[in-house]
Steps between C-alpha positions, in 0.01 A plus 500: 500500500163544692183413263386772252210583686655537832765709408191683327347596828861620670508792226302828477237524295689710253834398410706238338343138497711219631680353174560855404104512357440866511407793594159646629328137550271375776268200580285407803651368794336210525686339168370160542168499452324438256450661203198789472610781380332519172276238365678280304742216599251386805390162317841384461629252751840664686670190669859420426616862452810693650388788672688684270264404226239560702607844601581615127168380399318744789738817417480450089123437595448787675642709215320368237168579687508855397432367109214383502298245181406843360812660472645151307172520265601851440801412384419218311324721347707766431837337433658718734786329705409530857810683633311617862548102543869493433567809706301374764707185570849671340418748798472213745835288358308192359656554118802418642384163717744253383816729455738531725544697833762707426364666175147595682322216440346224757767211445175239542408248225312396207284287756391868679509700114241213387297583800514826430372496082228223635383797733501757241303334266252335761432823609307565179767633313578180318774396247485894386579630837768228594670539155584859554752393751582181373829518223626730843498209740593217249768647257632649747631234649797410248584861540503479885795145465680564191538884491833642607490752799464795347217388262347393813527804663414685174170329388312359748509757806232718254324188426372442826460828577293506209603791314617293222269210370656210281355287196689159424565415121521191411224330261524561137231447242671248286678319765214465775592248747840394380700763661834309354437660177393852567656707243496883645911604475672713758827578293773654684614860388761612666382663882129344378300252373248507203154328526331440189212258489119419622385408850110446545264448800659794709313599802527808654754657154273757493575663895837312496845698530696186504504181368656120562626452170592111372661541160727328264885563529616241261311362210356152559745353247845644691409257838591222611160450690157632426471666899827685416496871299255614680536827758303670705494881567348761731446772246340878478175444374446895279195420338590873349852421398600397104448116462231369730119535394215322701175358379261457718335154461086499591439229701215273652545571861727670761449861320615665803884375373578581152661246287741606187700385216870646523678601204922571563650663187888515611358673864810556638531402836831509785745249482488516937142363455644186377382266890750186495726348251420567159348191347364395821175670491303135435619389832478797642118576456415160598543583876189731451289251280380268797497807710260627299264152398459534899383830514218486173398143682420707864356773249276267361386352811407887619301498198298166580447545835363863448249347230425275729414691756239735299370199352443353865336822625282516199371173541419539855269876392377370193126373561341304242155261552522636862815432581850534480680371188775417694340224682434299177798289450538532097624820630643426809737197398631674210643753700579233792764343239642803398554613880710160530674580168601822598662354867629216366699743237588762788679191656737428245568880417585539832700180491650630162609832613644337843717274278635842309593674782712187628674469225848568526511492856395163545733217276190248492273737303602433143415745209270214359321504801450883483434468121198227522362657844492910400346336080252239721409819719427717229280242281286407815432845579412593198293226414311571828470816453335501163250269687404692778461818236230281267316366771447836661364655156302231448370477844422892474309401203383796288693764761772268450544675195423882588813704607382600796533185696859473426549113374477563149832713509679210772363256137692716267763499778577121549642415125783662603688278729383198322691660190764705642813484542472129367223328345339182714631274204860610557495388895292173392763434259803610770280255760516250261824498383718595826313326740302227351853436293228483177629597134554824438182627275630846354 
């Protein structure tokens, strides 16, 4: 098969992308230059990259130019979820990235959906912007392998399409991090299944018609191991129907995407939306876990390099004892390191997300080798992300703090990937104990 962006330029403007990518969807001609459609992106370096990446990154780009900082403030603001932006690219096929051909989706990988979230969010939309596609790219993955054909056909089609938008439920508030023990029960009753339970840090619940479901099938004290009794579902998510309330939870950043509590009081559900084996669900959701510690870690880098960016062009304006504060290096250096930082971590999310999509097609790419690279990935980023946000406030100084030069909301932005969907302890202690062979400390 030609390259993406060559079989790009043998189609009409409007029509089906190569890799089934839809409908209605253009770029320039010249695909591989560099980057300059909107302003962000231009500081960071672009070697090693498929020209797939690189053409994903001008198209998204390109689309994300018509939402400007102001329109992200405004939402921030407001709370409102920013459904022009999911339209937008749902009109244009990118929901549906990383599924497969035949369903309507682009049949690329995780290493092109991670350049895809880092765009979103360097475009000034941030974590907020990228997370309103996110659980659709990610948790959609198990779905996309493990579903039968008709569930295939059935749920993901709309998806992409975007007339449907999905939430993924899996963290409880008394079990947090050890999945093994969530307690929410999915009993079976007859032609259905009913949930009863409490799922918490839901994004999107509140827009969401669907949701990836990870509930408890047989109590914890009827298996043989902790990973088993677990299932996962694609259910109807009625937030009118008898059974199902929402809270919304008020949070420190990312407005634009509402997080919720989710209460199931015997919310019946179909018995067809049961995806795999029962029991299975453990194993099953896995395949979307690394998938998506990829996809927050290129998130977080659009977040850095973005701060990084306004922090630059700040310091080159800003004149202070006749000249620019930029050219003093307690300002310059700071922001010097965190440059590094961020390329140093775009290296091994890149690397990370490479080593996904290999998996299973090539023997000599292990699971632990996917496991520590997509964790390592996600820490770095993160790490350099927060970073790159502090030293642009603090190099704004006072303005660093006003709302209308942007940073402060990237600050309230960058906790989540260092907490989310796993805490930096957890992958030290997963580093230490499956690689550096050290006793386990949990």
């Amino acid at each position: 098969m030609p390259p993406f962006a060559t079989r790009l330029l043998q189609l009409p403007s409007r029509c089906l992308l190569p890799s089934g990518l839809p409908r209605h969807f253009s770029l320039p001609v010249n695909l591989s230059r560099a980057f300059s459609i909107s302003s962000p992106c231009r500081i960071m370096e672009l070697t090693g990259f498929s020209q797939e990446q690189l053409d994903v990154r001008e198209a998204v780009a390109k689309i994300c130019s018509k939402f400007p900082d102001e329109y992200w403030a405004g939402h921030d603001e407001s709370g409102v979820y920013p459904h022009e932006l999911h339209a937008a690219l749902a009109k244009d096929g990118w929901i549906g990235i990383a599924l497969p051909e035949d369903l309507g989706g682009a049949g690329l990988g995780i290493s092109e959906a991670t350049m895809m979230l880092q765009t979103i969010s360097q475009s000034g939309a941030g974590i907020a912007g990228a997370q309103s596609i996110h659980a659709n790219v990610y948790a959609t993955q198990p779905v996309a392998k493990f579903a039968n054909e008709d569930q295939r056909k059935g749920m993901l089609p709309r998806l992409i399409s975007g007339e449907w938008k999905a939430c993924f439920g899996v963290t409880e508030p008394s079990t947090g991090l050890e999945t093994l023990k969530l307690k929410t029960r999915a009993v079976r009753d007859g032609d259905s299944y009913r949930i009863s339970g409490q799922k918490i840090w839901i994004s999107s619940a509140q827009v969401a018609s669907k949701m990836i479901l990870l509930a408890r099938t047989t109590s914890l004290q009827e298996v043989k191991k902790p990973s088993e009794g677990l299932s996962l579902f694609f259910i109807d998510f009625d937030r009118h129907a008898p059974g199902l309330e929402l809270k919304r939870i008020k949070k420190m950043g990312g407005r634009a995407v509402d997080a919720n509590e989710v209460f199931f009081d015997n919310y019946r559900v179909s018995a067809d939306s049961l995806i795999g084996e029962e029991g299975q669900g453990f194993k099953i959701v896995l395949h979307g876990m690394n998938a998506e510690r990829c996809l927050l870690a290129g998130e977080a880098l659009g977040l850095g390099y973005a701060a990084l960016e306004k922090a630059s062009k700040y310091a080159q304006e800003r004149v202070v004892f006749g000249r620019p504060i930029g050219q003093n290096q307690g300002i310059q250096h700071p922001l010097a390191a965190a440059y590094m930082n961020l390329e140093a971590a775009k290296l091994a999310t890149y690397h990370a997300a490479r080593v996904y999509d290999s998996s299973g097609k090539d023997p000599n790419v292990t699971p632990h080798a996917v496991g520590v690279a997509c964790n390592s990935a996600k820490y770095l980023a993160a790490e350099a992300a927060f970073t790159a946000c502090e030293r642009s406030v603090l190099a704004h100084g006072g303005m660093g703090y006003a709302q209308e030069y942007h940073v402060e909301r990237y600050m309230r932005e960058c906790f989540v990937p260092r907490i989310a969907p796993v805490s930096r302890e957890m992958i030290m202690n997963y580093i230490g104990e499956k690689v550096l062979g050290l006793p386990r400390s949990y």
